[in-house]
N, C-alpha and C positions, 0 to 999 in steps of 0.2 A: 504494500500500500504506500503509495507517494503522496500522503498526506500523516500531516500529526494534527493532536487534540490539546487544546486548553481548555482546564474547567472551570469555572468559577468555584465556590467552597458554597458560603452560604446560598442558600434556595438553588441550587442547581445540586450539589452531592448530599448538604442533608437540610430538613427545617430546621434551621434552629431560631425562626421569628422569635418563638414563646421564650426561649431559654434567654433573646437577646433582651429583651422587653423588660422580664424579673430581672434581669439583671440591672438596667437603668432604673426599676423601681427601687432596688435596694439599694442601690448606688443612692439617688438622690433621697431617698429616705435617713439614708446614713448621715449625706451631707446638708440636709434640711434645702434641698434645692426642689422646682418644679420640673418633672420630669412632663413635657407636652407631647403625652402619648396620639393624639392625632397626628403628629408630622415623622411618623416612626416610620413608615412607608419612605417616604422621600430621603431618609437617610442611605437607602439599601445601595451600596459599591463605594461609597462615599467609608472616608478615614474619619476617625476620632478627634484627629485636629482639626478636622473641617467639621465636622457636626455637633463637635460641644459651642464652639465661636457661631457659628452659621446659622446652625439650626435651632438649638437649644436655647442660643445667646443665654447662654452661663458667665462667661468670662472671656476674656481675650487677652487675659496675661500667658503669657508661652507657659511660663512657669507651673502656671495652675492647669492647663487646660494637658499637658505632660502626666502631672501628677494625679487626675481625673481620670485620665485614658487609660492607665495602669491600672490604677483602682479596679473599674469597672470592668476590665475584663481578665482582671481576677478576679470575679465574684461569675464573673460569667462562664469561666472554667470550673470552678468547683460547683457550678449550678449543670453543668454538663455532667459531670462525673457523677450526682447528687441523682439527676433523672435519668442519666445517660443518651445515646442516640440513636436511632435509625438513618437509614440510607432514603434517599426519594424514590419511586417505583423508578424501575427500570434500571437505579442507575450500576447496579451489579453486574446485570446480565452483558449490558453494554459495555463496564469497562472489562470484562471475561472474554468479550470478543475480540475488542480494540486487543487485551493481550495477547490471546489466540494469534492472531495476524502481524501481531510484534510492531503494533502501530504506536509511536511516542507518542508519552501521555503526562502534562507537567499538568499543576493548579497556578494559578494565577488570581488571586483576589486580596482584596485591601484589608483583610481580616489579617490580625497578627501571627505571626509565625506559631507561638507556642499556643496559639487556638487551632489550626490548622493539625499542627502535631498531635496533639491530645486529642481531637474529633479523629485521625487516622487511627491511632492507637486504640480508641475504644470500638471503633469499624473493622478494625485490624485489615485496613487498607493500603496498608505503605506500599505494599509490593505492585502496586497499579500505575506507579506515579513518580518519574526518574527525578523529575523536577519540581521545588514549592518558590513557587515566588508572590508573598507576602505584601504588606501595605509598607513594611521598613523596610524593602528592598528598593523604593522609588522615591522619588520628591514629591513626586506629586499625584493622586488619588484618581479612580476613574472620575468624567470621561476621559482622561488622557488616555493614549495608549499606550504609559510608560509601561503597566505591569505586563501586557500581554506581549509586545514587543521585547522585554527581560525575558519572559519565561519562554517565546522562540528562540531567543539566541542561546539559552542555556541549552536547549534541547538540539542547537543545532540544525532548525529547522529556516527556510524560506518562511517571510509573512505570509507570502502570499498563500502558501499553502501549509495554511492552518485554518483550522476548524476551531471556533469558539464556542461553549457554552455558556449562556448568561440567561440572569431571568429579570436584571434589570435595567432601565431606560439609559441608566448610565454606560451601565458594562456593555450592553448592543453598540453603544455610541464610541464606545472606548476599541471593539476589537471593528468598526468598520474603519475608525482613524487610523487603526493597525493597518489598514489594506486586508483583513480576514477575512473567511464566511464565517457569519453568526448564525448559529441556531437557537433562536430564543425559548422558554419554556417557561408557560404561564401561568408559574408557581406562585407571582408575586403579584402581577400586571395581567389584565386582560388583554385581549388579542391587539387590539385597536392602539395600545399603545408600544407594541411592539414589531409595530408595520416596517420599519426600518431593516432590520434583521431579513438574511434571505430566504430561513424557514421559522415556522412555530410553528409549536407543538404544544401539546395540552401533556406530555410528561415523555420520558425519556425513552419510556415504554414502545415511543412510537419510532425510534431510532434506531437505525441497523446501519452496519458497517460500511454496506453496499449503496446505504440512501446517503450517505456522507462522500462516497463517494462517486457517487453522480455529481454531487455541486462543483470539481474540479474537473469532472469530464471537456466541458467548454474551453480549461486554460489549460488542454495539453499541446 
């Protein structure tokens, strides 16, 4: 197969909305802060430095907004471990077959590294996945396409031929600025707002190795 795969971590390999959510609840419960659970959607690919300042407008001292992001997603790892996690449909079978076919396979999403690591381990997924490229591995958070553009050249792959997973407005935006195909999955977002992307899919379920590679058939 003359194509590789990047995944996103959250809402493409597992939900973890709920476990993100108690997590800013106990965060800001701890910190006597308002957490504004309607704008928790629009966080989703988006970095902790950009959504405590941004979205939450918490603070805008570096200092505080550092110290905040660690907080919080330590409470978010041991709120993982506490409920543990599931996989999304589909998304086993699919990466059993990308391995099958010895197709590279990296993550790429703005979730922190030791989040990323702890959801494999509890998945017991590592062995799917050569490359993790992280929200600390970039400057700057999706839409850019810094992370998906790192996690091809780690893998050693052509932009152009790669395959993105994402399920949000961001990450579509982020691996089309890569020059990639996206295949969106509307885990997060209904269809209507993920028209950008060159497939959706209502879950991964609907994904085979062959339908992936049809989208590079035209740029041979």
């Amino acid at each position: 197969m003359n194509f590789s795969c990047i995944f996103d971590w959250d809402g493409i390999v597992i939900d973890s909305s709920e476990h993100h959510v108690e997590g800013w609840r106990r965060l800001a419960k701890e910190e006597r802060l308002v957490f504004p659970e309607r704008l928790f959607k629009q966080s989703f690919g988006m970095k902790n430095e950009e959504i405590i300042p941004q979205l939450w407008k918490w603070t805008e001292d570096k200092n505080e907004i550092r110290r905040i992001d660690l907080k919080k997603e330590a409470i978010y790892r041991d709120i993982m471990r506490e409920r543990g996690l599931s996989a999304l449909p589909g998304v086993e079978p699919l990466l059993k077959n990308l391995a099958r076919q010895k197709v590279p396979c990296a993550i790429g999403s703005s979730a922190p590294l030791a989040n990323i690591t702890t959801g494999l381990d509890i998945l017991g997924y590592n062995r799917y996945f050569s490359e993790l490229v992280s929200g600390e591995d970039v400057k700057l958070g999706k839409p850019s396409p810094q992370i998906f553009l790192e996690a091809a050249r780690r893998i050693s792959a052509a932009p152009e031929r790669c395959v993105v997973f994402e399920d949000a407005k961001v990450g579509v935006a982020a691996g089309k600025a890569a020059r990639m195909k996206v295949i969106a999955v509307t885990n997060t977002y209904p269809r209507d707002a993920l028209t950008d992307a060159d497939v959706v899919v209502d879950s991964l379920e609907h994904v085979s190795v062959d339908m992936i590679e049809t989208l590079f058939a035209s740029a041979r």
